[in-house]
C-alpha positions in Angstrom: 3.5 90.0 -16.4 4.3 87.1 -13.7 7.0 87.6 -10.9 9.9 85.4 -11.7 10.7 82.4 -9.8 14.0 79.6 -10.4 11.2 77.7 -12.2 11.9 80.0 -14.9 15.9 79.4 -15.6 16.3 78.0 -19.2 18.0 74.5 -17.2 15.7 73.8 -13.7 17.8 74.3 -10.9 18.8 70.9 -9.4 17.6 71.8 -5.9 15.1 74.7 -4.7 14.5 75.3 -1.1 12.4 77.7 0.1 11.5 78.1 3.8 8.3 80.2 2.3 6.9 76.8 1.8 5.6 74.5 4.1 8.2 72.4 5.6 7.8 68.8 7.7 8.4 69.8 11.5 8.4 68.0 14.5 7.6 71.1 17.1 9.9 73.4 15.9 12.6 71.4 14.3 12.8 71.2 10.9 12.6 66.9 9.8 12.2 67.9 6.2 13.0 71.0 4.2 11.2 70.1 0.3 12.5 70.7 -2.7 10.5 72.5 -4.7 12.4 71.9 -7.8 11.9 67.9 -7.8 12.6 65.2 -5.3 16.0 66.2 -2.9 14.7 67.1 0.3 17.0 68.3 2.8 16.5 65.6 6.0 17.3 65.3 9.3 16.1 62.6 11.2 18.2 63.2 14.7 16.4 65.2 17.2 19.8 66.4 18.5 20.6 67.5 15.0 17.4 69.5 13.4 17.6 72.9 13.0 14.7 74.9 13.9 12.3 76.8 12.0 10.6 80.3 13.4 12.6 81.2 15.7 14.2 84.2 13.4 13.1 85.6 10.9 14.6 88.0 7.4 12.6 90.4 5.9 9.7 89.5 8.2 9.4 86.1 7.0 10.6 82.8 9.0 13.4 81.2 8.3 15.6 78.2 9.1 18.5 78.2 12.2 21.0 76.2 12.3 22.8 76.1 15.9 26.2 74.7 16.7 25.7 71.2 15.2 22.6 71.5 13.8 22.3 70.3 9.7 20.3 68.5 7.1 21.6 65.4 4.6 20.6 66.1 1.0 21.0 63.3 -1.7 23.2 63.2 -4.7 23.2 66.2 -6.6 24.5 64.8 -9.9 27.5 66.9 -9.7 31.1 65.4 -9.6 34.7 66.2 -11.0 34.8 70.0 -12.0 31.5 70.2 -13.3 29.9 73.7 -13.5 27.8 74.3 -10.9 26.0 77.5 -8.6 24.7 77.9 -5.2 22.3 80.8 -4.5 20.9 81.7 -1.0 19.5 84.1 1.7 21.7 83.6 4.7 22.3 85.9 8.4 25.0 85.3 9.9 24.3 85.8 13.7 27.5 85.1 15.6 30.0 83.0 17.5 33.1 81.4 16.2 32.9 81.0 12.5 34.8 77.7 11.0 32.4 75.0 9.6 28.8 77.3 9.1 28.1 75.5 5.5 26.0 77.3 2.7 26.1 73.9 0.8 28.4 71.0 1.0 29.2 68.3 -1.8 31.7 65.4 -1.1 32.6 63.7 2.6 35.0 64.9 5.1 37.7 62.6 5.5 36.8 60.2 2.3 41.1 60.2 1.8 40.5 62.0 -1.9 42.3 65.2 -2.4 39.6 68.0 -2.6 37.0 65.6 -2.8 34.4 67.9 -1.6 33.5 71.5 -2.6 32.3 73.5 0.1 30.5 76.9 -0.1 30.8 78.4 3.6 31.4 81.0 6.0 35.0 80.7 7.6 37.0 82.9 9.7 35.5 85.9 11.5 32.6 85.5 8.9 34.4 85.4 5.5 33.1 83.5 2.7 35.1 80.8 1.5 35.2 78.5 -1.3 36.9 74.8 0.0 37.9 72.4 -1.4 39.2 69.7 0.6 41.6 71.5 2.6 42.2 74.3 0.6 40.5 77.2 -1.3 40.1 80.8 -1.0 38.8 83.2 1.8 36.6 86.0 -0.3 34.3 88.7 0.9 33.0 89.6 4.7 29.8 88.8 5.5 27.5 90.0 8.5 24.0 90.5 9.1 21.9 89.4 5.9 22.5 88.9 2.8 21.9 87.2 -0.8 25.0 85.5 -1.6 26.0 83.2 -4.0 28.9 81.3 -6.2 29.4 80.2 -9.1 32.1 77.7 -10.7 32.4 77.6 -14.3 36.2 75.5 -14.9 38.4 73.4 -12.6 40.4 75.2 -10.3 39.6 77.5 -7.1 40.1 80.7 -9.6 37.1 79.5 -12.4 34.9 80.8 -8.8 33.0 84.1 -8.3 31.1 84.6 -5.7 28.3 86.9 -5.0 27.4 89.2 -2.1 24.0 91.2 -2.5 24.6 91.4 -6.3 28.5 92.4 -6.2 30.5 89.9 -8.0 34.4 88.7 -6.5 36.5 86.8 -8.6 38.3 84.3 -6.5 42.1 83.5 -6.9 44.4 80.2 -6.5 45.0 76.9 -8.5 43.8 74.1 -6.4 41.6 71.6 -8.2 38.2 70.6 -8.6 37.9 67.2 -7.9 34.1 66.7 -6.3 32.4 63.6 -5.1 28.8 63.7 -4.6 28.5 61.8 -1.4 27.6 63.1 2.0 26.0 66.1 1.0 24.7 68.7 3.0 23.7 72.2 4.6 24.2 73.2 8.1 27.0 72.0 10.1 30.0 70.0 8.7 32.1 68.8 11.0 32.3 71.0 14.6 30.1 74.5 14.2 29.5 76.9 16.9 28.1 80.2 15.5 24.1 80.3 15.2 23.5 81.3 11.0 20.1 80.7 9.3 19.1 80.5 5.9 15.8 81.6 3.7 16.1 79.7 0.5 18.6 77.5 -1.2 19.1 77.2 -4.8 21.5 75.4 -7.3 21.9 74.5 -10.3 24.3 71.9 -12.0 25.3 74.7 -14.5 26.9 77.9 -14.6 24.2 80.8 -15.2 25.0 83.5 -17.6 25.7 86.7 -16.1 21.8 87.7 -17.3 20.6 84.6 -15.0 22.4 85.5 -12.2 20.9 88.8 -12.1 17.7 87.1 -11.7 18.6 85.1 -9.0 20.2 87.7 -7.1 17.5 90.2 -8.0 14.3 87.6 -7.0 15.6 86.7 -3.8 16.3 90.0 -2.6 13.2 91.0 -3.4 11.7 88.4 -2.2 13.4 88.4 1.1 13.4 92.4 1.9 16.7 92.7 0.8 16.5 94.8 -2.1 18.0 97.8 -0.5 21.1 96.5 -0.4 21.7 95.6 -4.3 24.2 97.9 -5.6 22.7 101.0 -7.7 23.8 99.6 -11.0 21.7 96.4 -10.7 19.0 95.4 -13.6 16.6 94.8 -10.4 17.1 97.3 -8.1 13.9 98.9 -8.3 12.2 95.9 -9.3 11.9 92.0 -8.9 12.2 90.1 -12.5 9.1 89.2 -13.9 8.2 87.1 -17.3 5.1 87.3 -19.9 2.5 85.1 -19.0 2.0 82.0 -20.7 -0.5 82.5 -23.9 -3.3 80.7 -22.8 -4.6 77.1 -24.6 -8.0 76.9 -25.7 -9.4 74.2 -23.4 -7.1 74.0 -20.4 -7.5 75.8 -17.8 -4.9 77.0 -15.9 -4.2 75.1 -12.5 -4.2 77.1 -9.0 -2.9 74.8 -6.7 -2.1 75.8 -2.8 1.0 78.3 -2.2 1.3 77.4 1.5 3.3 80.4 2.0 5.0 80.5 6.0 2.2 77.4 6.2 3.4 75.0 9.7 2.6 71.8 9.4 3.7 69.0 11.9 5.3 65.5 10.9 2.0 63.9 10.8 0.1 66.6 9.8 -0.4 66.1 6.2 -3.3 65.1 4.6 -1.8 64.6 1.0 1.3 64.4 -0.6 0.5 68.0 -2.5 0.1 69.7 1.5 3.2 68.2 2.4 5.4 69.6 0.0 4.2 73.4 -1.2 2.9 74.3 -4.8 5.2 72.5 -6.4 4.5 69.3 -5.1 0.6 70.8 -5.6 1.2 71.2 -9.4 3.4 67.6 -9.5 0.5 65.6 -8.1 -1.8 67.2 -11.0 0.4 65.0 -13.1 2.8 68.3 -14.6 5.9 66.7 -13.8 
């Protein structure tokens, strides 16, 4: 059996970032965070704005901190209207005031379209919050770390659930879904103050089934140290998911490509494409994708 990774969701997750890998960084501050899932890096090219990577740490691993203003531009995501959707991640909330600490932002502030953007955030005294636009809902409290996710799976503020450590809450309220996918985004949106860093990143532009999302939940809380805090009744409580190995093919043989696990690499450090950007870039650039 073979540990299960987001590689392994019956649709590939649209964007996979994991601080596990190695990331582009100019001293400490993060310049580009890979997607390990294809081609949207997370990118910051203001100084001023990086976050910073090493400077804490979940589960004994390092992670990426964003401060104050600190954030990173992704690209289009392919999702617009009210189409389904997820956003997965390891978060820690650290403190100060709470208002525009983003998990994952699609659509521009201030584009003049009502609810043009779906937010996934902490608000409040460290609520999470599901915006859109202006409006949404104010769900569970968060503090400390945590897996935490969401999921939206029709068109209004109540077609939401969102996930703390494996414990689902069904959000309430009948504002629309009407995304753009423009200015996208993690970290900072707008004014932020409070200091909140994150471990890994995934979404997908589909709703996972309820057996998915178990996986998520249970494979990054494992994978982070968080394990502990899945309620007793979760599938992978004891234990991360795993899946059967392939069946081997007569003939090939199977790659083994760098991991680069908590790897630092500077801005010009690279040597190749495949160091720059973790094992899957590695297995990419042996022409699998």
């Amino acid at each position: 059996m073979a540990l299960w990774t987001p590689s392994d969701l019956a649709t590939a997750p649209r964007l996979w970032l994991d601080a596990r890998e190695p990331l582009t960084l100019s001293g400490t501050d993060v310049v580009r965070w890979p997607d390990q899932a294809g081609a949207r890096d997370a990118v910051q090219g203001d100084a001023a704005l990086a976050p910073r990577f090493g400077e804490r740490q979940i589960g004994g691993l390092d992670v990426v901190t964003f401060q104050g203003n600190a954030l990173m531009d992704l690209p289009s995501l392919g999702v617009t209207g009210a189409a389904p959707r997820a956003a997965f991640a390891v978060v820690e909330l650290i403190g100060g005031a709470v208002g525009r600490e983003v998990i994952i932002n699609i659509g521009g502030y201030g584009t003049g379209v009502p609810y043009s953007r779906w937010t996934f955030k902490y608000h409040s005294t460290g609520d999470l919050r599901i915006e859109l636009g202006g409006a949404g809902w104010t769900g569970p409290g968060l503090t400390g770390s945590a897996v935490v996710g969401c999921v939206l799976d029709g068109d209004t503020v109540a077609d939401h659930v969102i996930y703390v450590n494996g414990v689902a809450y069904h959000a309430t309220g009948s504002d629309p879904v009407e995304t753009v996918d423009q200015d996208n985004g993690i970290g900072a949106v707008g004014t932020a103050s409070a200091t909140r860093s994150c471990g890994e990143l995934i979404f997908t532009a589909y709703a996972p089934s309820a057996d998915e999302t178990d996986q998520i939940t249970g494979y990054l809380a494992h994978g982070w140290g968080l394990a502990g805090e899945l309620p007793a009744g979760h599938p992978y409580k004891a234990e991360a998911p795993t899946v059967a190995d392939p069946t081997p093919v007569p003939g090939i043989r199977a790659f083994e490509g760098p991991v680069g696990r908590q790897t630092r690499h500077t801005a010009q450090g690279f040597a190749t494409p495949a160091q720059a950007t973790g094992r899957a870039a590695a297995w990419r650039a042996t022409g699998h994708g």
